[in-house]
VEXDREN-598295 format. One record per residue (C-alpha): x negated, y negated, z negated; residue in three letters. Coordinates in steps of 0.5 Angstrom, whole numbers, padded with zeros to 4 digits, always signed. Each point is the difference from the previous one (the first is absolute). Example, Ala and Ser with C-alpha at 12.3 -4.5 7.8 and 13.67 -1.06 7.14 Angstrom:
<atoms>
-0025+0009-0016Ala/-0002-0007+0002Ser/
</atoms>
This chain:
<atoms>
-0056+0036-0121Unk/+0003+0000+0007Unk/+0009-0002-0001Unk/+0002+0008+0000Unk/-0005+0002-0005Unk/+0004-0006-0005Unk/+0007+0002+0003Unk/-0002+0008-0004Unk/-0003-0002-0006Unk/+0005-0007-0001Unk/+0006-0001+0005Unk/+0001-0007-0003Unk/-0006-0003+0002Unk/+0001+0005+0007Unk/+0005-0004+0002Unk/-0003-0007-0003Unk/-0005+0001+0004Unk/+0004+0001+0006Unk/+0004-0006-0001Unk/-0005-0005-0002Unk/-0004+0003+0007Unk/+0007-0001+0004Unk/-0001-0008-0002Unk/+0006+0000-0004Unk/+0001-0003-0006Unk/+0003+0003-0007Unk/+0004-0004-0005Unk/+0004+0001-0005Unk/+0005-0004-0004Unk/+0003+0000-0008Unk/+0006-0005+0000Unk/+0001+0001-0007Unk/-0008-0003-0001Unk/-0002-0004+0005Unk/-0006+0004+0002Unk/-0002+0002+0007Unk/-0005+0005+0001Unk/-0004-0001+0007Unk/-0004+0006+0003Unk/-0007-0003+0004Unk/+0002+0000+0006Unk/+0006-0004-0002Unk/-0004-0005-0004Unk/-0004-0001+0007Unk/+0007+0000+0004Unk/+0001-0006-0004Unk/-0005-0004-0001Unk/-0001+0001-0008Unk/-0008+0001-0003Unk/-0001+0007-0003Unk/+0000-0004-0007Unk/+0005-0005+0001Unk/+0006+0001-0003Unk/+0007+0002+0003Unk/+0006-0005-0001Unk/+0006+0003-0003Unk/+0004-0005+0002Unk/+0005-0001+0006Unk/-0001-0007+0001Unk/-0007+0001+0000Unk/+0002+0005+0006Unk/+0003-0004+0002Unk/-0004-0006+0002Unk/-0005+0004+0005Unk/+0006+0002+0004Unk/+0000-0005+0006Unk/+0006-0004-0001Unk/+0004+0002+0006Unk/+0000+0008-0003Unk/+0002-0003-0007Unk/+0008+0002+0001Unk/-0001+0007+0003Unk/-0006+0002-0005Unk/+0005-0003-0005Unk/+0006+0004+0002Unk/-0004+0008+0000Unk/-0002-0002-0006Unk/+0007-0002-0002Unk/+0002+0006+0004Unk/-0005+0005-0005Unk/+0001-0002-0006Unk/+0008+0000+0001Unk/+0000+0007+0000Unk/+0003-0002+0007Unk/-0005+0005+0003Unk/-0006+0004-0001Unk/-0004-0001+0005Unk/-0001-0007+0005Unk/-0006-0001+0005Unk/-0001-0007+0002Unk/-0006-0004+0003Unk/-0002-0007-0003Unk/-0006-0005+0002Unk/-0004-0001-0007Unk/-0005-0005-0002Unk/-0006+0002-0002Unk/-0006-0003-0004Unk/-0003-0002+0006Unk/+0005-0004+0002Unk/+0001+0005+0006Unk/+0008+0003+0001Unk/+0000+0007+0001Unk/+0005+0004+0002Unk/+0002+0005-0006Unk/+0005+0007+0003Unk/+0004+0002-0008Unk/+0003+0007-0002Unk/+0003+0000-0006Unk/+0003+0005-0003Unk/+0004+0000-0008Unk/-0001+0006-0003Unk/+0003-0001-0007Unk/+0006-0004-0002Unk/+0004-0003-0007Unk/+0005+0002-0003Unk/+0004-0005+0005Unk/-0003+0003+0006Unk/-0005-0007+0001Unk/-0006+0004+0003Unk/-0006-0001-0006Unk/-0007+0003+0003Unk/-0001-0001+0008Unk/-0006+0003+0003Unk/-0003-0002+0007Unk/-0004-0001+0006Unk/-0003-0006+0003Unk/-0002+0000+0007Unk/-0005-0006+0004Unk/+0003+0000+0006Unk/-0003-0007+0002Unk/-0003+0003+0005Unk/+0005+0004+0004Unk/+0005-0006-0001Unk/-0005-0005+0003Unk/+0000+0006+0006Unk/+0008+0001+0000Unk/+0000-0009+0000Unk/-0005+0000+0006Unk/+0003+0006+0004Unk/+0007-0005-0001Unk/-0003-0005+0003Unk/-0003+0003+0006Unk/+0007+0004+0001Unk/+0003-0007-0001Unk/-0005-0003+0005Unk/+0001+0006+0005Unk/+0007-0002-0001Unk/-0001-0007+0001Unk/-0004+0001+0007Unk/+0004+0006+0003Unk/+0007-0005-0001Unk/-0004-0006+0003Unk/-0003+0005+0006Unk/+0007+0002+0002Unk/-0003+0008-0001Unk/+0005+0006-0001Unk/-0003+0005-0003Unk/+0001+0008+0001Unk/-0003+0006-0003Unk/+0001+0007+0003Unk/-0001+0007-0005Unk/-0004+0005+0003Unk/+0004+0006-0005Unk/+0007-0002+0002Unk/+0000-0004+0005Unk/+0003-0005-0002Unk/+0000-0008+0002Unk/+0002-0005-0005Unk/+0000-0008+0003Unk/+0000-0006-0004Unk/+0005-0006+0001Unk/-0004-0003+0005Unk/+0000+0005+0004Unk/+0007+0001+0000Unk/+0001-0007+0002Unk/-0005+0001+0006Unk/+0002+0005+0003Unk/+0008-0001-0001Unk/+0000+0005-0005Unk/+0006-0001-0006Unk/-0004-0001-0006Unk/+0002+0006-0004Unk/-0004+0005-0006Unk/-0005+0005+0001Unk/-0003+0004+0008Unk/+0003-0002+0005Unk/+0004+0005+0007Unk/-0006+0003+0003Unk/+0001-0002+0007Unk/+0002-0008-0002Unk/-0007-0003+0001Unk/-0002+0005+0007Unk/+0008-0002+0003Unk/-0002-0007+0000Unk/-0005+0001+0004Unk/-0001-0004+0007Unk/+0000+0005+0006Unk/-0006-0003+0003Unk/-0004+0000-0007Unk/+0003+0007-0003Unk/-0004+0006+0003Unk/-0005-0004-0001Unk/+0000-0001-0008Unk/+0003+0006-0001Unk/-0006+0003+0002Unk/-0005-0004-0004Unk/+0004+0001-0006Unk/+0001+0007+0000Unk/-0008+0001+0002Unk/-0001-0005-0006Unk/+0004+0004-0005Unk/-0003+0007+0003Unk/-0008-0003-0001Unk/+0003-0004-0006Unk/-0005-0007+0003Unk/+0002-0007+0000Unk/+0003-0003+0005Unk/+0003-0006+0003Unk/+0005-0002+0006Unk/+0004-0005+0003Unk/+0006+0001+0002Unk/+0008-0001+0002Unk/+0006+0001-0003Unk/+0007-0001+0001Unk/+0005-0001-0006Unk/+0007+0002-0001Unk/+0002-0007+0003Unk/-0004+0002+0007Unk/-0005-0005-0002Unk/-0007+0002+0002Unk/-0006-0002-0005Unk/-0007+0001+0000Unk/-0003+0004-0006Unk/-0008+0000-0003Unk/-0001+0007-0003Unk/-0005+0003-0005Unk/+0000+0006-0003Unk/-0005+0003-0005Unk/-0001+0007-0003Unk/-0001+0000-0007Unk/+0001+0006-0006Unk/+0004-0003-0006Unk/-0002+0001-0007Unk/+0004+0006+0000Unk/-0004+0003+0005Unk/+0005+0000+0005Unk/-0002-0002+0008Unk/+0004-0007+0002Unk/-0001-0004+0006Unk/+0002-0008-0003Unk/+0002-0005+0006Unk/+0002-0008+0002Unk/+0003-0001+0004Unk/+0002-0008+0003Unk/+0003-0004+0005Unk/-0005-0004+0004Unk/+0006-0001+0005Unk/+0000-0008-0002Unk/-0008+0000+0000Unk/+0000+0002+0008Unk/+0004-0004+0002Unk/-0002-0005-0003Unk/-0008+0002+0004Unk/+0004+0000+0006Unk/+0002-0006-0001Unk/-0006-0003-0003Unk/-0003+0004+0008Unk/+0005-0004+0004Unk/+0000-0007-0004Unk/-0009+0002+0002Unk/+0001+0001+0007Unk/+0004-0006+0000Unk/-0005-0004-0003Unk/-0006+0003+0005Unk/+0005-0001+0006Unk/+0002-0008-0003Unk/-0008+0000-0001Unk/-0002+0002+0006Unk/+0005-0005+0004Unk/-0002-0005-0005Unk/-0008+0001+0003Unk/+0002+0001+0006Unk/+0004-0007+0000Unk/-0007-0002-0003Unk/-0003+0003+0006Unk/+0004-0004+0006Unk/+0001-0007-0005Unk/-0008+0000-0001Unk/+0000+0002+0009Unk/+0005-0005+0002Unk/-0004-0006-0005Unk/-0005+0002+0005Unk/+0003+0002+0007Unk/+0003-0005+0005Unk/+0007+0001-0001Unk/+0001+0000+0008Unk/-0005+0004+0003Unk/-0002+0004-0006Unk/-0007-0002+0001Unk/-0005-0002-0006Unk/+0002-0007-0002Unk/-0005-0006-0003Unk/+0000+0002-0007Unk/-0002+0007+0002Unk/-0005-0004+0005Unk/-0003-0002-0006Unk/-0001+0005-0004Unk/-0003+0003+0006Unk/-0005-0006+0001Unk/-0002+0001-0008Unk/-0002+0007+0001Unk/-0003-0001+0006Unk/-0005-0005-0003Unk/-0001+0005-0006Unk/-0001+0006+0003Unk/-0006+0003+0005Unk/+0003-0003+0006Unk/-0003-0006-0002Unk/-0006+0001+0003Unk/+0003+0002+0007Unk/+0002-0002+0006Unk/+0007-0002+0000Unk/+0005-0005+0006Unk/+0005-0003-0002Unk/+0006-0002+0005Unk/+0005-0004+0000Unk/+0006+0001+0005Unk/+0006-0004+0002Unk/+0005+0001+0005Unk/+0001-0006+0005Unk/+0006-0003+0001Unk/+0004+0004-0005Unk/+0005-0006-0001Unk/+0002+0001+0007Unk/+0002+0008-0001Unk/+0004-0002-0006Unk/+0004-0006+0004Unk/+0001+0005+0006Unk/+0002+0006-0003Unk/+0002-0002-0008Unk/-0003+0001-0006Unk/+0003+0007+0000Unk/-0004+0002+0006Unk/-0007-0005-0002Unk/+0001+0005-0007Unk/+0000+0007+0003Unk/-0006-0004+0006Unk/-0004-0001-0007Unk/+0001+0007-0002Unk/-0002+0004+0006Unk/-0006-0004+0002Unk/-0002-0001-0009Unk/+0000+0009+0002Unk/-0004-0001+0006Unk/-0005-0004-0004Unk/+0000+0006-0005Unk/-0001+0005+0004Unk/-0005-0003+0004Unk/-0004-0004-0007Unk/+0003+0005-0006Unk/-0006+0006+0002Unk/-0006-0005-0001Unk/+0002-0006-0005Unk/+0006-0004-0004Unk/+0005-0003+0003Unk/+0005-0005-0002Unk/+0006-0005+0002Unk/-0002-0006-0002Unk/+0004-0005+0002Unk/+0006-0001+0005Unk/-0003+0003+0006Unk/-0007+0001-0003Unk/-0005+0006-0001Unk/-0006+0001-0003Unk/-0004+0006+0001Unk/-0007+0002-0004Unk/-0005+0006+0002Unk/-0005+0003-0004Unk/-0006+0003+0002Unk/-0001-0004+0005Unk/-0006+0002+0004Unk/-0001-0006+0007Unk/+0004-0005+0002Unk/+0004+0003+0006Unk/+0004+0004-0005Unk/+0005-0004-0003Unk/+0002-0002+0008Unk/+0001+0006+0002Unk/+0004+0001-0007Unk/+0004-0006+0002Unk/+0000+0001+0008Unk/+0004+0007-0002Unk/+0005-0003-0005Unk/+0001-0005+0006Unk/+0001+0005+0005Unk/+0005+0003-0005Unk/+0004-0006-0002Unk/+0001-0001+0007Unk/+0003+0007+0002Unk/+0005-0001-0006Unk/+0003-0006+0001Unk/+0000+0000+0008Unk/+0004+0007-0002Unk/+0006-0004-0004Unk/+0000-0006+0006Unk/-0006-0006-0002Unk/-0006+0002+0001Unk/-0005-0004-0004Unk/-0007-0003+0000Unk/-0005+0000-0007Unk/-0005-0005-0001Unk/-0005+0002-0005Unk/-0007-0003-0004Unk/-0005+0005-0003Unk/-0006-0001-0004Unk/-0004+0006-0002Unk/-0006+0001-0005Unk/-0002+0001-0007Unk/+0004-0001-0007Unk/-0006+0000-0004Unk/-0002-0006+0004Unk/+0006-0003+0002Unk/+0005-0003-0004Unk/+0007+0004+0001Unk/+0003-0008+0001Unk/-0005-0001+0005Unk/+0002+0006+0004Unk/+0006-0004+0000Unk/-0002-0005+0002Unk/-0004+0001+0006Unk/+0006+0006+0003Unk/+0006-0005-0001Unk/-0005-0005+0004Unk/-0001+0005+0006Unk/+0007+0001+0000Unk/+0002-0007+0001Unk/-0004-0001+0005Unk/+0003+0005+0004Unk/+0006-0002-0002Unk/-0002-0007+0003Unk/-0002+0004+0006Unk/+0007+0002+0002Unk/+0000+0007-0004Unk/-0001+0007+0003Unk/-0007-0002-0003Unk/-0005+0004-0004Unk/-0006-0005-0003Unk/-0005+0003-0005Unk/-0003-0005-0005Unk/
</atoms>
């Protein structure tokens, strides 16, 4: 039998079903005898077993209510039954068999008084709105968060209605752009008059292309206050239909105007430190040189004459032909007592660049010592290279410093053949021999070991 079948033939039990199917729960109330009388619905609503029995006392009542409800469940009841009133509506949190706290939603209604007018006969409806306070709780606690985060972020929030036009800021906003905080829209030209001239045709244009396609968007631009101070901004706007079917374009808006300058700073203290870090390598650069050139001559000194010797004893050059030649200027001494040392250092420069330009193209040179060079050649092939190497560099020692006004001779030792078979203090050894026999021969002298 469908419910409208029951509502023509018993419109009592019509309206109990549409009751109990509503999920309201039915009672009633005698205060003259105690008794409660609960529908199905209501005895489920409160935890109680179709066969238990129902407690007709308030202190029974009383003790499910959670204690924090106690008071005001006391106070309605007081309220009702004082004749007071004859409805009241409240909601309290009951404890129920299973130890489980519901939330119960009260309408009580007195509908017969004594003679004194105390309400005696009650009738009501009890709802479980558990499951809607648990919703209302966790929407409170997700606005309470947004609140929260939207504070913390600095965002101003804006909200333009489509049907009127109208466009309402909140607090934030107002103190972003300058705005006395005040209630509800805001002047139409407020936000597009605190444009910056550079940025406003420009999003104007895409806010009003925006609205007109009602699609999100996002820009960044400039503004300037009601101070004449010019801050930039980050805006998003996103289109929406309210829960009254109204079309609503819902925005934030921040001020990133600290958060730029503080890249542009952050981008300048980076150029600093790569343009410090880059003096710093290159300072590494000319220490690590200058440890390993003669300060005088610029030309490779003993420490780079050694790593040149470690390399060349460990590479493929091992096993060819190399001449090593030994060089010192004749009667150096004299130079620097004729014409001073300031003139005996330039000599040495111009004829250590002689010697470069001459050796450099076919081996390593060095300064090592006061007026003494060593030149080592690689690849070697026969004998007679080396001396034409070294009778060139002479030639060319001699135009330079005879051009200054004191020509001067060199003597010099060479020993040639391989590394692999001879030791490098070997090759030492017999070129610094050659070179004092020709020496001892009155120099201008070229000896081969």
């Amino acid at each position: 039998m469908d419910s409208l079948t029951i509502g023509l033939d018993d419109p009592a039990a019509f309206w109990r079903s549409v009751v109990e199917s509503a999920g309201l729960g039915v009672w009633s109330y005698s205060r003259a005898t105690g008794e409660r009388r609960l529908s199905p619905k209501c005895q489920q609503i409160h935890n109680f077993h179709p066969s238990e029995a129902i407690p007709k006392t308030d202190d029974a009542w009383l003790a499910m209510v959670h204690p924090d409800d106690v008071a005001m469940y006391s106070r309605n009841l007081a309220m009702i039954r004082g004749g007071e009133v004859e409805d009241v509506v409240f909601e309290y949190r009951e404890k129920g068999r299973d130890g489980q706290w519901r939330w119960i939603l009260c309408h009580s209604h007195a509908f017969q008084k004594d003679e004194a007018g105390r309400a005696m006969r009650f009738i009501g409806v009890d709802t479980d709105v558990t499951s809607m306070k648990a919703t209302e709780q966790a929407r409170a606690l997700n606005e309470k968060q947004l609140e929260i985060a939207v504070a913390m972020a600095g965002l101003g929030i804006w909200n333009l209605n489509f049907s009127t036009g109208a466009v309402t800021w909140d607090s934030r906003l107002r103190e972003i752009y300058g705005v006395p905080k005040a209630d509800g829209p805001i002047p139409d030209d407020t936000w597009e008059s605190r444009l910056h001239p550079d940025d406003r045709y420009r999003v104007l244009w895409a806010t009003k292309e925006a609205i007109k396609t009602r699609q999100d968007y996002s820009l960044d631009y400039k503004i300037v206050r009601s101070d004449g101070e010019v801050r930039h901004i980050r805006s998003k706007g996103s289109f929406v239909v309210n829960g009254f079917s109204q079309p609503t374009m819902l925005g934030v808006d921040w001020d990133v105007t600290d958060d730029l300058m503080q890249a542009f700073r952050l981008e300048q203290l980076h150029r600093i430190a790569s343009d410090r870090l880059e003096e710093l390598v290159q300072a590494q650069k000319e220490l690590e040189r200058m440890s390993q050139h003669d300060q005088l001559t610029g030309l490779p000194n003993r420490r780079s004459l050694q790593h040149h010797l470690d390399r060349l004893q460990s590479s493929e050059l091992s096993v060819s032909g190399v001449a090593f030649i030994m060089l010192d200027i004749d009667e150096f001494k004299t130079a620097n007592d004729t014409h001073g040392h300031a003139f005996g250092d330039r000599l040495l420069q111009a004829v250590a660049g002689a010697l470069e330009s001459e050796i450099s193209p076919h081996g390593f040179l060095a300064r090592t010592g006061g007026d003494e060079f060593l030149a080592i050649l690689d690849n070697v092939a026969n004998a007679d290279f080396p001396m034409a190497v070294a009778a060139s560099a002479i030639v060319k020692a001699q135009q330079v410093s005879g051009a200054m006004g004191h020509a001067i001779t060199l003597s010099v030792g060479i020993d040639t053949g391989c590394v692999r078979s001879k030791s490098i203090e070997e090759f030492f050894s017999s070129a610094d021999r050659a070179l004092y026999r020709a020496k001892r021969l009155g120099g201008a002298t070229v000896i081969v070991a």
